[in-house]
VEXPA-372964 format. One record per atom (N, C-alpha, C): x, z, y. Coordinates in steps of 0.05 Angstrom, whole numbers, padded with zeros to 5 digits, always signed. Atoms other than C-alpha are relative to their C-alpha. Last residue first. Layout:
BEGIN
XZY/...
This chain:
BEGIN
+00018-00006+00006/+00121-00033-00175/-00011+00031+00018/+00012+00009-00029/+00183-00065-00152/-00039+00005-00001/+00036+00017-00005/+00184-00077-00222/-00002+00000+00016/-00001+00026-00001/+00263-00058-00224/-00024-00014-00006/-00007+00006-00024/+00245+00013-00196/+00000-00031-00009/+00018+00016-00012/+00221+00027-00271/-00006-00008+00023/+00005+00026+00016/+00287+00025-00294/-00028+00006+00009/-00013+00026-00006/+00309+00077-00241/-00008-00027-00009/+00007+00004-00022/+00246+00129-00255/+00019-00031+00012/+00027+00002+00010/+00268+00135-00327/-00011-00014+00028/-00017+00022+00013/+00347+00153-00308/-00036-00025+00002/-00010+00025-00017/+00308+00194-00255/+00016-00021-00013/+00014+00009-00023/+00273+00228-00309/+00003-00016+00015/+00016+00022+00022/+00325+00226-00359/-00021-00010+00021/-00016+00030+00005/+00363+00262-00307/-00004-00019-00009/-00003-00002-00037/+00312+00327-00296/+00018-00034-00007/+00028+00024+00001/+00309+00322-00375/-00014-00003+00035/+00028-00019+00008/+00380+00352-00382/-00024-00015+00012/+00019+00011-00013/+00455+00310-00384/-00026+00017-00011/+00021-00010+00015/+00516+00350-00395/-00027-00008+00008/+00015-00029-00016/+00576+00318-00366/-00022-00003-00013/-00001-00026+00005/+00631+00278-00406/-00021+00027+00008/-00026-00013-00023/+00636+00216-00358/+00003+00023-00015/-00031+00013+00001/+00598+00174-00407/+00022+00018+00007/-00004+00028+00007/+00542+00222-00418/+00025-00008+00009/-00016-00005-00027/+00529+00284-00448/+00001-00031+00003/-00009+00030+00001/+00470+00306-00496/+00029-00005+00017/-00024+00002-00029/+00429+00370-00509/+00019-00027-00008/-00021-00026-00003/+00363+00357-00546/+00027+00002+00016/+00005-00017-00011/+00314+00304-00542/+00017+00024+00017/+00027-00016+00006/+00324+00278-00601/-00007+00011+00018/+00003-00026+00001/+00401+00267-00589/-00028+00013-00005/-00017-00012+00026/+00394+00197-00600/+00000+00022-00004/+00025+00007+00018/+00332+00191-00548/+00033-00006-00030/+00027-00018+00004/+00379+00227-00500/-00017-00014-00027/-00007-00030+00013/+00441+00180-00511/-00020+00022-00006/-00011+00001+00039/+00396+00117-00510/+00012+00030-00007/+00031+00003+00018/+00358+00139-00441/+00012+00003-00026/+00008-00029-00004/+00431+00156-00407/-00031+00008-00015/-00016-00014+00015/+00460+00084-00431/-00007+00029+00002/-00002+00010+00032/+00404+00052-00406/+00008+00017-00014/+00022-00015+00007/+00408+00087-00336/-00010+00002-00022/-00006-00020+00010/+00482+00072-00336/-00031+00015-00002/-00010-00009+00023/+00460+00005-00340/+00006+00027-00004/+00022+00009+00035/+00409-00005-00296/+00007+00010-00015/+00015-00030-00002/+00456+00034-00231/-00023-00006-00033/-00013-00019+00023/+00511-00017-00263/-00017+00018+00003/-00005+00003+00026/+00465-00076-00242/+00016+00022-00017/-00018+00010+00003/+00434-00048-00179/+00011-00007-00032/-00019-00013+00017/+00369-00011-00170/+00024-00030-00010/-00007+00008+00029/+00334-00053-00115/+00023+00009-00013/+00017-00013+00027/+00320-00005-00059/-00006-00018-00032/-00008-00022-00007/+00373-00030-00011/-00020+00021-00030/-00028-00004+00015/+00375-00098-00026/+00006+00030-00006/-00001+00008+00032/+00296-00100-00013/+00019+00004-00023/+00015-00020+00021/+00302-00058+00047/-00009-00009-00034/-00022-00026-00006/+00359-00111+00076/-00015+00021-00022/-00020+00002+00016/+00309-00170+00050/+00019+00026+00001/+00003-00002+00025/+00247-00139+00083/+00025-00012-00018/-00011-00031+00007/+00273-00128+00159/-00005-00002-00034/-00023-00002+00001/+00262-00200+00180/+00015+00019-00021/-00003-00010+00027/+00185-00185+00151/+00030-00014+00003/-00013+00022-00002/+00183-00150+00214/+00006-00006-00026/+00026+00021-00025/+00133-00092+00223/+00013-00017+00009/-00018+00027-00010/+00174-00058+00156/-00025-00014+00024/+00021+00009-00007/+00148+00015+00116/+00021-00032+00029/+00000-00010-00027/+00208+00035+00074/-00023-00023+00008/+00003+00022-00014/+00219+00036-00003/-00008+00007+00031/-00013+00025+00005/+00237+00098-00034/-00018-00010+00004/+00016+00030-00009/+00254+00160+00001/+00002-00021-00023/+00028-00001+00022/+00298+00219-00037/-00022-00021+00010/+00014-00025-00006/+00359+00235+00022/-00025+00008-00022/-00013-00030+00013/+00397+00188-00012/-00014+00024+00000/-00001-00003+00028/+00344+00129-00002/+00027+00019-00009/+00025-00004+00013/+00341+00147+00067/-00004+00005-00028/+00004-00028-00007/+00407+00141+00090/-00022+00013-00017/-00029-00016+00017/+00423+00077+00058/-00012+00031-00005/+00012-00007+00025/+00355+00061+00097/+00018+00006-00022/+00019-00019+00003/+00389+00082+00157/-00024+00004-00026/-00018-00025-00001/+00454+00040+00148/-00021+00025+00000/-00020+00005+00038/+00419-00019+00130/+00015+00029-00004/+00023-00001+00008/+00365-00017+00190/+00022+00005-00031/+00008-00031-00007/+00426-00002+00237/-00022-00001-00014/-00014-00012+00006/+00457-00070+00214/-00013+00036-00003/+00002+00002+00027/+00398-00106+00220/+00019+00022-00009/-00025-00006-00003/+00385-00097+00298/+00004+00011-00038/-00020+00006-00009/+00336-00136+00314/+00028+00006-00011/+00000+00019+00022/+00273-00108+00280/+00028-00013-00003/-00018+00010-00003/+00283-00036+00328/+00006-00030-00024/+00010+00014-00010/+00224-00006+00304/+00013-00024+00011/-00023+00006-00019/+00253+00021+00240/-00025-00019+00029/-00015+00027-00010/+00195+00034+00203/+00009+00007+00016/+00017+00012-00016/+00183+00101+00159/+00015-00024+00015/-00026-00016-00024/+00217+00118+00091/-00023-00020+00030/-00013+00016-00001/+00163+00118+00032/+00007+00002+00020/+00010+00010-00015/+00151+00177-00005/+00011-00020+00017/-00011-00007-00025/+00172+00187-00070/-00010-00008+00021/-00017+00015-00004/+00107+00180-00118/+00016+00009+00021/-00001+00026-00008/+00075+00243-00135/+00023-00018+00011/-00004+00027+00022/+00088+00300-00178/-00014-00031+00009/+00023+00019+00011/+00063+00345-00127/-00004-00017-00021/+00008-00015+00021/+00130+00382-00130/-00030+00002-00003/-00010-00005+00013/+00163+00316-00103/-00014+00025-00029/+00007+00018+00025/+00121+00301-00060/+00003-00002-00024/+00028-00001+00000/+00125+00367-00023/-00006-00030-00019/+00010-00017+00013/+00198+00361-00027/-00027+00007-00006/-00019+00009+00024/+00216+00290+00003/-00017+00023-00015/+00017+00021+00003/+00162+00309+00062/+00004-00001-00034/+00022-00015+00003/+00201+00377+00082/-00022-00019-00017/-00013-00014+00032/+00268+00332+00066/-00030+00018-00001/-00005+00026+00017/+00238+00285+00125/+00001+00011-00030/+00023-00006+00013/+00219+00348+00165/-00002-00027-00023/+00022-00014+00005/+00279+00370+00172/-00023-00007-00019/-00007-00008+00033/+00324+00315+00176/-00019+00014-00015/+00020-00004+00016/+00290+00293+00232/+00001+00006-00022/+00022-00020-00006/+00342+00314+00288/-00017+00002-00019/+00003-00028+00005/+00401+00285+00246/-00030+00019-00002/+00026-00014-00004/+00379+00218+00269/-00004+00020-00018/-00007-00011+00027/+00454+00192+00248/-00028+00010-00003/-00005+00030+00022/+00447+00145+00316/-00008+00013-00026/-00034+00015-00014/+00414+00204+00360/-00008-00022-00023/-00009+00007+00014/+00335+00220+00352/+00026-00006+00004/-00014+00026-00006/+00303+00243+00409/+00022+00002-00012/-00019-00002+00012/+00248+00307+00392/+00015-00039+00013/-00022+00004-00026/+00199+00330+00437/+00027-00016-00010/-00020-00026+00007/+00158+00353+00373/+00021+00001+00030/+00015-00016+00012/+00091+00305+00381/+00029+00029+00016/+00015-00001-00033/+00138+00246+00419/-00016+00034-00008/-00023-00010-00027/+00181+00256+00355/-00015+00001+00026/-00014-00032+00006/+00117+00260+00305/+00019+00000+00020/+00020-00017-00021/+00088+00190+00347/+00012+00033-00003/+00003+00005-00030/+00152+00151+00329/-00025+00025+00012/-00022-00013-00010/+00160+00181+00258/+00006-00005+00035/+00002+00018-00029/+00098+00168+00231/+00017+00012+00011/-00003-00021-00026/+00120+00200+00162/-00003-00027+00019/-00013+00004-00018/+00089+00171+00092/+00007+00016+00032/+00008-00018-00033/+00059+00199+00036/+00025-00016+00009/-00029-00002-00018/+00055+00170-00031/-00011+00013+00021/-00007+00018+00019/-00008+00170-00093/+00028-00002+00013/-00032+00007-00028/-00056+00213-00044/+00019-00008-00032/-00004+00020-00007/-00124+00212-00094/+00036-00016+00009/+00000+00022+00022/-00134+00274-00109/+00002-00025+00018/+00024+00002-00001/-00096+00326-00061/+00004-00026-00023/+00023-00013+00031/-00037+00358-00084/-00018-00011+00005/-00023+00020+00018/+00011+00311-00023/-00012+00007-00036/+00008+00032+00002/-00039+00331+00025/+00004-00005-00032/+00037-00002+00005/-00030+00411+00008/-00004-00032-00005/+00016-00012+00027/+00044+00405+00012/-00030-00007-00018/-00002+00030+00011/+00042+00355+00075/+00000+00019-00030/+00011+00005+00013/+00013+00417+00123/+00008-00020-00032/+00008-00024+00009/+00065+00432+00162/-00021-00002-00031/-00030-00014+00017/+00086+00370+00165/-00003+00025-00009/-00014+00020+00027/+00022+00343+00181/+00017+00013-00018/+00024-00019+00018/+00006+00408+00234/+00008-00028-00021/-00019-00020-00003/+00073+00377+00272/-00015+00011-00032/-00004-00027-00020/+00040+00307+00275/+00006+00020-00012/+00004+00006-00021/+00045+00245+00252/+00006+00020+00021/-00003-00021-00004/+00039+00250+00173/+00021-00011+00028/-00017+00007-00026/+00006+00182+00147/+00006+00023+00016/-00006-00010-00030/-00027+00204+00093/+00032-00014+00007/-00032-00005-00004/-00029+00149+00026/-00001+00014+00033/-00005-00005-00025/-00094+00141-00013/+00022+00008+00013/-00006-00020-00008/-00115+00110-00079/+00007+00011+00034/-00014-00010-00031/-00154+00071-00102/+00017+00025+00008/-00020+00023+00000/-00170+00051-00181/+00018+00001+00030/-00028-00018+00004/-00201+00119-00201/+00023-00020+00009/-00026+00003+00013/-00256+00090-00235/+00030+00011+00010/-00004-00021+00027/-00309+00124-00194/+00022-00007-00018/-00012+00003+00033/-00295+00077-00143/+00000+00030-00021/-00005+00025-00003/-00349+00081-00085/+00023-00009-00026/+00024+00017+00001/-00369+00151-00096/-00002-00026-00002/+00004-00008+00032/-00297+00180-00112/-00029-00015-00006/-00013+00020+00017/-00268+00137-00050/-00019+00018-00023/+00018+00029-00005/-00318+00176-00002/+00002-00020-00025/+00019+00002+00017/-00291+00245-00035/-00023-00028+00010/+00005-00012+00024/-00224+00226-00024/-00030-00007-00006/+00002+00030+00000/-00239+00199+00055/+00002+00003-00038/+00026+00020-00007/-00261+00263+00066/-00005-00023-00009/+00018-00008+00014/-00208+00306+00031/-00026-00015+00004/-00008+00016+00022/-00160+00256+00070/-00021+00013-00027/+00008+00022+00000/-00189+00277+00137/+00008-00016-00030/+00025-00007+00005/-00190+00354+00114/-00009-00034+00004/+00014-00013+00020/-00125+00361+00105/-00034-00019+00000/+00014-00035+00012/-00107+00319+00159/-00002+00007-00023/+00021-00017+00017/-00074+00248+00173/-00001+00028+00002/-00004-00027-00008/-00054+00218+00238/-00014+00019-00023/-00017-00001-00020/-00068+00150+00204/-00009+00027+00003/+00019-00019-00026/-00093+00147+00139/+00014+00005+00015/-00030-00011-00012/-00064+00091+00090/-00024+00006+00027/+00005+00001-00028/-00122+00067+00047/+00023+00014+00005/+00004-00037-00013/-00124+00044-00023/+00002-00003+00032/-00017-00013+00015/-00097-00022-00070/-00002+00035+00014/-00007-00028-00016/-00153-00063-00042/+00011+00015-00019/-00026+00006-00010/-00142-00138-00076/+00009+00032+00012/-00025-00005+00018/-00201-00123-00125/+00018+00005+00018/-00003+00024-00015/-00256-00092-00076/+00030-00004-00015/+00015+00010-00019/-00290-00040-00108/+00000-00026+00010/+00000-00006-00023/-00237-00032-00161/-00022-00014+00020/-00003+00022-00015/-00258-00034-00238/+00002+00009+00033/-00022+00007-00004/-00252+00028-00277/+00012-00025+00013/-00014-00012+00017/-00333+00024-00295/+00036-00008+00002/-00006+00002+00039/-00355-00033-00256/+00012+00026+00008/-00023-00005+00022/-00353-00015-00173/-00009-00003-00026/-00018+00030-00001/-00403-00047-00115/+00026+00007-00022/+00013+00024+00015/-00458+00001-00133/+00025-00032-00006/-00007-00001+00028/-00418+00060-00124/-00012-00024-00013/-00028+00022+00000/-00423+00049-00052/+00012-00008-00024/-00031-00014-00004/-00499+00072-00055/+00024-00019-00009/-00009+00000-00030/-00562+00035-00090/+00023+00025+00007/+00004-00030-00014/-00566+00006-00147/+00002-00001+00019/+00019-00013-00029/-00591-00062-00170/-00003+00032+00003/+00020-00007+00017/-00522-00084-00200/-00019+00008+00017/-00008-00026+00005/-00468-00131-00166/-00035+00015-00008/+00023+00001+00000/-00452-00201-00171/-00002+00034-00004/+00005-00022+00011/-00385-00202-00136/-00035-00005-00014/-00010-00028-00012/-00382-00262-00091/-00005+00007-00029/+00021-00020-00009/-00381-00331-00127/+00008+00023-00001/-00010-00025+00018/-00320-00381-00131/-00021+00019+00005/-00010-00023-00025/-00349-00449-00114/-00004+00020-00015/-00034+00008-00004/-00353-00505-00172/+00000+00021+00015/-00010+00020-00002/-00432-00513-00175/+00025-00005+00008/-00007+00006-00023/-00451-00445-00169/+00012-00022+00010/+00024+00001-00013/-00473-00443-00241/-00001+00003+00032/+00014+00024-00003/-00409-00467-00262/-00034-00004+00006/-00017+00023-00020/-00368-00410-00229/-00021-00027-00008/+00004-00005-00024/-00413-00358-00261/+00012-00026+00015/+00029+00006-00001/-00404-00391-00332/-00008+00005+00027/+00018-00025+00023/-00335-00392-00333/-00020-00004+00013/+00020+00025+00002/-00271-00426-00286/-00019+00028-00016/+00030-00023+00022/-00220-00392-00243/-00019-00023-00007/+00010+00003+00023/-00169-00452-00242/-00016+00014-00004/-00016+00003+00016/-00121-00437-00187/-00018+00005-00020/-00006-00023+00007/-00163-00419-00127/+00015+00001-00023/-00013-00003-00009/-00170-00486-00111/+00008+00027+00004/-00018+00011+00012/-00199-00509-00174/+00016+00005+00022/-00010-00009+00023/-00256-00462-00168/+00023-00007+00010/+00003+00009+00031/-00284-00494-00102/+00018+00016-00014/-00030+00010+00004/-00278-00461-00028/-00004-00005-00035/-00008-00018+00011/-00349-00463-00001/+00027-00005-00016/-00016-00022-00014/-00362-00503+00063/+00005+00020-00024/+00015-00011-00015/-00416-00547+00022/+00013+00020+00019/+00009-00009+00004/-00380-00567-00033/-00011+00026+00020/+00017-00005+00022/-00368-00623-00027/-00012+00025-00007/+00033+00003+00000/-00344-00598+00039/-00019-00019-00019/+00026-00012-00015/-00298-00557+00018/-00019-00011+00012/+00000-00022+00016/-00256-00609-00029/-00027+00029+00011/+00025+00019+00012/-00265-00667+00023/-00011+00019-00022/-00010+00037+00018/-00215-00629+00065/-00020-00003-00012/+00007+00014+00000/-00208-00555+00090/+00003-00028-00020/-00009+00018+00019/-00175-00485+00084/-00025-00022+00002/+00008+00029-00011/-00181-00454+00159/+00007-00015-00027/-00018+00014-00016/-00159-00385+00138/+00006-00031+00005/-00024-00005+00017/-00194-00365+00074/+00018-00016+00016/-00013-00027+00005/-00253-00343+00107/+00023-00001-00011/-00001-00016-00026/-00268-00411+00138/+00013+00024+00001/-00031-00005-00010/-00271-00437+00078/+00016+00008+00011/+00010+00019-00008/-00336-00392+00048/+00037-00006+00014/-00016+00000-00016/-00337-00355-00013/+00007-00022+00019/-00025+00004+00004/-00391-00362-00051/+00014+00003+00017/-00019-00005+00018/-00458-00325-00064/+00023-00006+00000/+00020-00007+00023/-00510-00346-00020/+00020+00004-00019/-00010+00017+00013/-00450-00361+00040/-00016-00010-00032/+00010+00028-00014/-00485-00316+00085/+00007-00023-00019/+00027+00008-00009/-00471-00259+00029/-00016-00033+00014/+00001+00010+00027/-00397-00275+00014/-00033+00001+00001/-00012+00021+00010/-00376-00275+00084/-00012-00008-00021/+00019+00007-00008/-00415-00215+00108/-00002-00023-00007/+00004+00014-00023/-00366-00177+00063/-00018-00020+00006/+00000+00028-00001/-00380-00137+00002/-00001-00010+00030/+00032+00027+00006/-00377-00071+00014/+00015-00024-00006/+00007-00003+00030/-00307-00016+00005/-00031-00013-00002/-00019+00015+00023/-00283-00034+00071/-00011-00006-00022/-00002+00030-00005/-00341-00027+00115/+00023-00011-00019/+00030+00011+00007/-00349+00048+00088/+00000-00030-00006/+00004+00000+00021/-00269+00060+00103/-00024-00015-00016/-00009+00027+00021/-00273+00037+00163/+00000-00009-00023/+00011+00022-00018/-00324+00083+00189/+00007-00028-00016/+00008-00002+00019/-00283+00141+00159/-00019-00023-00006/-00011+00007+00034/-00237+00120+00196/-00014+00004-00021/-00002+00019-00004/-00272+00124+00255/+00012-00012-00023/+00021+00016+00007/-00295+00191+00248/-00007-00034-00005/+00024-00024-00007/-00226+00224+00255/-00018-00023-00019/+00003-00034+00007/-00166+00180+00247/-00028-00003+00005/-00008-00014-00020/-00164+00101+00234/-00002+00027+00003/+00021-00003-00009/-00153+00066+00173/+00009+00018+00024/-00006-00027-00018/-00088+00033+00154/-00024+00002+00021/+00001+00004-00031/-00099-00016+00105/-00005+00025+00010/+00018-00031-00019/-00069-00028+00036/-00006-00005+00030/-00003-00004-00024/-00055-00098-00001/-00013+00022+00008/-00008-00024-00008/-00021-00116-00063/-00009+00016+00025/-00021+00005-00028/-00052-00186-00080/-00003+00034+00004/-00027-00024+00001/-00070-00167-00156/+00014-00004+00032/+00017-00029+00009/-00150-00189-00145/+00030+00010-00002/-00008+00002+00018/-00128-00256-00099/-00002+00032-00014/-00023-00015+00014/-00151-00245-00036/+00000-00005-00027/-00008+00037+00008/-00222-00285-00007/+00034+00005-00003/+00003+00008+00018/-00247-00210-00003/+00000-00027-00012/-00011-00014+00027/-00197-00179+00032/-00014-00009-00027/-00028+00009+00018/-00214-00223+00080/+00002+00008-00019/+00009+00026+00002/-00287-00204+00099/+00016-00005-00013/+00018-00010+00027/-00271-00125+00105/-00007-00031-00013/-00013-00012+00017/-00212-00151+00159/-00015+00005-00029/-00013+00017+00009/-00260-00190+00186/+00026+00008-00017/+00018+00026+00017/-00307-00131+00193/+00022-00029-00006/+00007-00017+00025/-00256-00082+00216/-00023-00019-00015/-00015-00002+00022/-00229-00130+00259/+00000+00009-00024/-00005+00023+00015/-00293-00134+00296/+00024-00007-00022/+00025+00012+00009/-00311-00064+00310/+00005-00029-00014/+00002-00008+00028/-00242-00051+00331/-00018-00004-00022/+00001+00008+00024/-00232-00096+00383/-00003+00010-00029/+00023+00017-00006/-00250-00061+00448/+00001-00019-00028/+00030-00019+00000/-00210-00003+00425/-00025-00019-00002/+00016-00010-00019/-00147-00049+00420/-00030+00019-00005/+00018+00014+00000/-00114-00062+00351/-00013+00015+00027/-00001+00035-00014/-00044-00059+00336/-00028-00003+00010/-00019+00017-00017/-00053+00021+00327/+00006-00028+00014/-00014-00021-00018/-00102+00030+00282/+00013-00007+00021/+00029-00008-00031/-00140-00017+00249/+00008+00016+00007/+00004-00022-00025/-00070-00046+00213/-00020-00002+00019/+00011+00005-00029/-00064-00081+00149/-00015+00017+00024/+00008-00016-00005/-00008-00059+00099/-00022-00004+00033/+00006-00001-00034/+00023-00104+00060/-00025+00025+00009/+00035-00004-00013/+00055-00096-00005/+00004-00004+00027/-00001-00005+00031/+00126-00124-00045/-00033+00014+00001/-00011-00026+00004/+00141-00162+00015/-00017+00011-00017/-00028-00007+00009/+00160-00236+00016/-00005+00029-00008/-00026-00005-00020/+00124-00268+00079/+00022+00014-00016/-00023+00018+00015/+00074-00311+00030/+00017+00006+00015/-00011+00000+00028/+00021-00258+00031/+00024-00017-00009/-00021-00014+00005/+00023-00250+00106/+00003-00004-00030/-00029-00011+00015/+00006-00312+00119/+00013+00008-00009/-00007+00024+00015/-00069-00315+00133/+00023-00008-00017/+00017-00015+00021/-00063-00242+00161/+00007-00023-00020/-00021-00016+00003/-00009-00272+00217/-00023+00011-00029/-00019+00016+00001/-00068-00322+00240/+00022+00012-00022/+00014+00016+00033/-00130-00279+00232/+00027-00014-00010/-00015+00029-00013/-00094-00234+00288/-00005-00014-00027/+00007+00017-00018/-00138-00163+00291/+00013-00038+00007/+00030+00010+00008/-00118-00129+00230/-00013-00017+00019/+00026-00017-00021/-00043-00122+00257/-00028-00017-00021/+00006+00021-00013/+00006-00126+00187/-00023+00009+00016/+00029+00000-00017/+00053-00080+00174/-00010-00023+00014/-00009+00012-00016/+00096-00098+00108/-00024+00005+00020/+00023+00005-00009/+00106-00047+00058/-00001-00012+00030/+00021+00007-00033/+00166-00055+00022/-00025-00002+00006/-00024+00008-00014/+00208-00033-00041/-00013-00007+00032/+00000+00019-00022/+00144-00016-00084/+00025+00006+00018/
């Protein structure tokens, strides 16, 4: 992934859209964008939406710390209230004011044919409307997962704010009850000092898949004020890089620019980034997603010489090799040769 796009959980409007703004995931926010007095409700319409989503729509959401997150979590991983009241289908309402003669034939529920063709025996015993989940008569969160199937298709995992040790071991062994398959994963949000300190440990746990740095609250955390070249966070940025690294998890992804405006300084710091070991960057403008797109799409000669560094190795068997330029290529290189070509999925 090249971009994760923040979206607030609280604005039905901006939710409705975000899938056609461009970015490669989104990331919807009960944290932060969302008042105290609203949380309760976003977290349910939020749990609602996700399930009138398309099953590969890319989308994470950013639960809240402590007990609250864990909270969200729960309400995530059900069936929403949506698909119940509705006796089984999805209703229009939930899919951002979709109307016309189409929903109410069929009774306020959004028909097959406007979902792009789902059809099959469930769909025609619901007279055209797409029906919830049918799910088995157990009980617990495990009920709402098939065998390797995700709870809730479109949910791609959770992004933990001010994460912990011990808040992401939590939320872990929630996800293991609710998908036993293995299909979620989880991404700390590292915020504070004890984070960094910590991000080793995170970054081994099961589930965590990336890690990200909250880089606005960590500087308020540390005292720290960033110049232009934002030297100051080098630190713990490369502290992050490395810990993912010898986790054998994904790089982690670079944090958002807040500044949406100012393009140039978004081009020059994710430059930065992706040298330092980052890839893709978190975005709360989807202005900002072309620049991070150019920036983390492997380029046409970076393809090729990755090509040409795969073929030499898999000629050599393995064994010692060199490439174009003469120098001695070893399975550390193949790796990132390996790693480059699969950058161009944007995966």
């Amino acid at each position: 992934m090249r971009s994760f796009l923040y979206v607030p959980g609280n604005r039905p409007a901006m939710l409705a859209s975000a899938l056609s703004r461009g970015a490669d995931a989104l990331i919807v926010d009960l944290e932060d964008a969302v008042p105290p007095a609203e949380k309760s409700a976003a977290r349910a319409a939020v749990s609602e939406w996700l399930w009138t989503l398309p099953s590969d729509a890319p989308v994470w959401v950013r639960v809240n710390a402590g007990p609250a997150g864990l909270d969200d979590a729960r309400e995530l991983l059900t069936p929403g209230p949506a698909a119940v009241r509705s006796g089984g289908a999805v209703p229009a309402s939930a899919l951002g004011g979709v109307s016309g003669p189409a929903a109410v034939r069929s009774g306020g529920a959004v028909p097959a044919s406007a979902l792009g063709g789902v059809s099959g025996p469930a769909v025609a015993r619901s007279g055209g409307a797409v029906p919830a989940p049918v799910l088995p008569e157990v009980s617990g969160p495990a009920a709402a997962c098939s065998a390797g199937a995700a709870p809730v298709p479109a949910l791609r995992g959770l992004v933990v704010a001010k994460a912990s040790p011990d808040q992401v071991f939590a939320l872990g062994e929630l996800l293991n009850e609710a998908d036993p398959g293995g299909a979620l994963g989880i991404v700390p949000l590292l915020e504070t000092p004890q984070a960094i300190l910590a991000a080793a440990e995170m970054a081994a746990a099961p589930r965590v898949t990336r890690m990200q740095i909250g880089e606005a609250d960590l500087a308020a955390e540390l005292g720290v004020t960033p110049g232009e070249d934002e030297r100051e966070l080098l630190l713990v940025r490369s502290t992050v890089v490395l810990a993912s690294a010898a986790a054998g998890i994904e790089p982690p992804a670079a944090a958002v620019s807040t500044d949406f405006r100012d393009l140039d300084a978004l081009r020059r710091s994710t430059q930065a980034l992706k040298r330092l070991g980052f890839h893709g960057r978190a975005c709360i403008h989807p202005a900002q997603l072309p620049i991070v797109h150019a920036v983390f799409t492997p380029s046409e000669s970076e393809i090729a010489a990755a090509r040409d560094l795969i073929t030499r190795f898999d000629s050599a068997a393995g064994g010692v090799c060199l490439d174009a330029r003469g120098r001695m290529v070893d399975l550390a290189v193949i790796r990132h040769a390996r790693r480059t070509l699969a950058y161009t999925t944007h995966s």
